[in-house]
N, C-alpha and C positions, 0 to 999 in steps of 0.2 A: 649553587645547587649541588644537592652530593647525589651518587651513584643510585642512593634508591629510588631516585625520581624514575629510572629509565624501565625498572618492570611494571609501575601503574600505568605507564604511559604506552608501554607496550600492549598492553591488554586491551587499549581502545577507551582509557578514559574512563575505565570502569573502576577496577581498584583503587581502593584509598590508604596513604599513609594517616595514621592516628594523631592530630597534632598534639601538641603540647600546652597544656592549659599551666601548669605550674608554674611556670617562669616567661618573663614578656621576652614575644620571639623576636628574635633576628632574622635578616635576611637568608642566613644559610639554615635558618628551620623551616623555611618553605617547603611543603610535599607538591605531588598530582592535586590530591584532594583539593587545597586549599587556589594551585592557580585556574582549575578548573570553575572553580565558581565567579571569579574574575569573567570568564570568556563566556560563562552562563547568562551573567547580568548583561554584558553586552551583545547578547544574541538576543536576550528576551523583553530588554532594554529594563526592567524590572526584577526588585528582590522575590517579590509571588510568582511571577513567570519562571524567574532562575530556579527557585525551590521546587517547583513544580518540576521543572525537565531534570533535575539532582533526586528528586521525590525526599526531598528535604522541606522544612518550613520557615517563612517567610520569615520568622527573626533568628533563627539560626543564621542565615544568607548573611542577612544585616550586621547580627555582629561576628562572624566569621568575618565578611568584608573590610570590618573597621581595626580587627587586628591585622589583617594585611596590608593597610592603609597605615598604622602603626608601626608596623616591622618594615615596613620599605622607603616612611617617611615622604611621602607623595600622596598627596589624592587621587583615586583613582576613577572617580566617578561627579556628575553634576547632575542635578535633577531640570531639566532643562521642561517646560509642558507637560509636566507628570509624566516623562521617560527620563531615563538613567542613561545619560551619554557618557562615553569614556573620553577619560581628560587625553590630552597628548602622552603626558606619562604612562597613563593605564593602554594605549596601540602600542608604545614601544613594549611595553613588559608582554603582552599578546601576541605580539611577532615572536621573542622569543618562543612564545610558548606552542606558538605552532611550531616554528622551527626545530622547537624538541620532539614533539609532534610526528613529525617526521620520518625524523633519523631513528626516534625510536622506534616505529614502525618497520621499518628499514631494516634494523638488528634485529627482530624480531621475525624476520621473512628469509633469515639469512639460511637457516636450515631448512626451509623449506622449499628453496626453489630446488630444482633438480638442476638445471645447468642452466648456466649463462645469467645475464640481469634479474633483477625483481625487483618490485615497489608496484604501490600502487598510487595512480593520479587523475586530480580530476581536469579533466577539460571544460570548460565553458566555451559557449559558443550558439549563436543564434540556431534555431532549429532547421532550416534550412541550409548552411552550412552544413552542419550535423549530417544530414541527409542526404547531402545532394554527392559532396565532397568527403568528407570522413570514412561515414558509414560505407562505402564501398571496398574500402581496401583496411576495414580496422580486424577482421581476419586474417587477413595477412599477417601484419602485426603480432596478433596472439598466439596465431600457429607458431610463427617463428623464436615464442619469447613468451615460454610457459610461464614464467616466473612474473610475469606483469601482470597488472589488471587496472583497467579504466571505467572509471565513470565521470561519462560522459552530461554534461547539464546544458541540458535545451533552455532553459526558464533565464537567459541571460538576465532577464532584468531584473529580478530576484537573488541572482549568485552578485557576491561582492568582493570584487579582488582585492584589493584593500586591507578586507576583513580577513582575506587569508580561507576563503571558503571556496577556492579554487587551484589548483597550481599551474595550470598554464589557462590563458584565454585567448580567443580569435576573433580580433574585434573589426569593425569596418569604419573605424573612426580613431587615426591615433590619439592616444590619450594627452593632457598636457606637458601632467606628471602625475610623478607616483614612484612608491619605490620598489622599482621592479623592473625587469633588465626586456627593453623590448627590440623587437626587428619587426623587419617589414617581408611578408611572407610571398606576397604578388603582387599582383594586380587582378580585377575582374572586367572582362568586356559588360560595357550598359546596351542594353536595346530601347528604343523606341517602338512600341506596339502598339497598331491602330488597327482597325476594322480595316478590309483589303478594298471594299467596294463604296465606302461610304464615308462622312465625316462622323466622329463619334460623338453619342449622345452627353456621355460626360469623361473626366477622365478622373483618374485614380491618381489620388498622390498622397504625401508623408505628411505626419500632424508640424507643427510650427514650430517645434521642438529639434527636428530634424531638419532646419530651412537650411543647415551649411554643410548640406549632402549633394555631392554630385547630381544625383539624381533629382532631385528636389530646385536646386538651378539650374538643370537642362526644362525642363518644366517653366521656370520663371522666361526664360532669355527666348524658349518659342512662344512664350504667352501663349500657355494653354493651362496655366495654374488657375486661372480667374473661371476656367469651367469645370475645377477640381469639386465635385458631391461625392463623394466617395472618400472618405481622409481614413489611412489607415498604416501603422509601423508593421506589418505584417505583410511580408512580401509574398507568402500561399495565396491571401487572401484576395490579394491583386491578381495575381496568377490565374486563380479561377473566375474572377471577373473575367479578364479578360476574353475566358471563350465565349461568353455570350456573343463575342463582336460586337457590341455595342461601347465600347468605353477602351478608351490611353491611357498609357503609364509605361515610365522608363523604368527598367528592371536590372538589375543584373544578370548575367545570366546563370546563376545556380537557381535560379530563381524563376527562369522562364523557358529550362533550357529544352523542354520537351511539348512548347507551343514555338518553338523557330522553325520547325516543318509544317505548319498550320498553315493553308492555300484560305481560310477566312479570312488571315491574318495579314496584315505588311508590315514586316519584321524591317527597322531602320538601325544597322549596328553603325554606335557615336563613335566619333575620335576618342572624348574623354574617357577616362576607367575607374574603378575604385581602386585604392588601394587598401590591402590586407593586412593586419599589423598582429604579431606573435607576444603574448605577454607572456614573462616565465617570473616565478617566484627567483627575486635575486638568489637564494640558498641555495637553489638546484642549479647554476650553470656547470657543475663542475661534476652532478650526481653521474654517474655513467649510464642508470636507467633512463635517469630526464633525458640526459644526449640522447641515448635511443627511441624515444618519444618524441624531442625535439627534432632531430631527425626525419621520422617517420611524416612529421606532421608538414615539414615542407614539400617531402617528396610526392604529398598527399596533393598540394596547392600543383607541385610542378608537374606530376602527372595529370591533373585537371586541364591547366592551361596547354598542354602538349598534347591532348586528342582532338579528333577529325581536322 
């Protein structure tokens, strides 16, 4: 890649270098323009989808694709059910290309902070997290470190780390693998929550997806999963059951932490816990902004577990 890659990429993906039709390209006449349609097809998983979000058209994409497919000598694409999945070759050249991504967003922010870090990133993280734990001290934060900015994505299961469409996430299940540099941020106290006066009519539990969730086995080992009518991966929505008094379900506590004074209630806090696991994009362990993110974000975990 040469230098001019770094002002289209700085601009947000908008700028385009003009390629070269005269002569069949090589690898170092790759522009923005051309790896950006790469990361289009695989977002949109289609050449009409990718044209569409480029506001380009659909055979453009196609043979714009195949000269890049050409100049790098890799396939980069399979049509796999009428979707365009990318090969293993076409994530490695996409990592890159976030990775430029980045940094050049990064030099391009460099005059602009006023003092101290800058960058911006995104977190992923279930909404309840987000909420309960984040959102309370992400002022803090900002006040202290004019030069950052975060966006934050509740929609975990829509954000794909993998795909590079996150730089840190907070997940409640470590991952197998991946490549991405992870730690383990806590632990979560679980409750048991029943009705304080009565047996419950039904209880709330995780779909079948979720069965190697703490939660989800404290449920099987008291056998009370067999009177689960209620199945739902949304831990508000158990939350608000809940005050009905009519119905169980073991929570976390970000999750339930403002029915554990509920005299309806009989709050049973378990030995077991969750644990909390920190995904950071491998490229940033070394960013000084991500440290100050990564940072924040424990301090975030360890001021949670550290009140009342």
């Amino acid at each position: 890649m040469n230098a001019g890659i770094l002002q289209p990429a700085a601009a947000g993906l908008q700028a385009c270098a003009v390629p070269c039709y005269g002569r069949r390209m090589s690898p170092g006449d790759l522009n923005w323009d051309d790896l950006r349609i790469v990361a289009a097809v695989r977002d949109a998983g289609s050449y009409a989808g990718a044209g569409a979000r480029l506001r380009i058209d659909e055979t453009t994409v196609g043979r714009r694709l195949a000269r890049i497919e050409i100049a790098l000598g890799v396939r980069l694409f399979e049509a796999i059910d009428g979707v365009r999945r990318p090969t293993a070759a076409c994530e490695t050249v996409l990592a890159h290309v976030e990775a430029m991504a980045h940094h050049a967003a990064g030099i391009a922010q460099v005059g602009a902070a006023q003092t101290g870090v800058s960058g911006r990133f995104r977190i992923a993280a279930t909404a309840a997290v987000a909420e309960s734990i984040l959102a309370p001290r992400t002022a803090s934060l900002l006040t202290a470190h004019s030069g950052l900015r975060l966006h934050v994505l509740t929609a975990s299961h829509n954000v794909s780390f993998s795909r590079w469409q996150a730089d840190f996430a907070i997940r409640l299940r470590k991952p197998d693998k991946g490549d991405f540099t992870i730690a383990r941020l806590g632990s979560l106290r679980l409750y048991l929550i029943e009705p304080a006066s009565a047996a419950p009519s039904f209880v709330c539990a995780y779909p079948d997806a979720l069965d190697a969730i703490p939660e989800q086995q404290i449920l099987k080992q008291r056998k009370l999963i067999d009177a689960a009518r209620c199945i739902t991966d949304n831990v508000r929505v158990m939350s608000e059951v809940l005050r009905s008094g009519q119905a169980a379900a073991v929570l976390p506590e970000h999750a339930c932490h403002d029915l554990l004074g509920d005299r309806t209630l009989r709050v049973t806090q378990l030995p077991r816990r969750r644990d909390v696991w920190l995904l950071v994009q491998t490229h940033l362990k070394r960013d000084p902004a991500a440290r100050v993110v990564i940072d924040w974000l424990r301090d975030c975990f360890a001021d949670y577990q550290a009140r009342d």
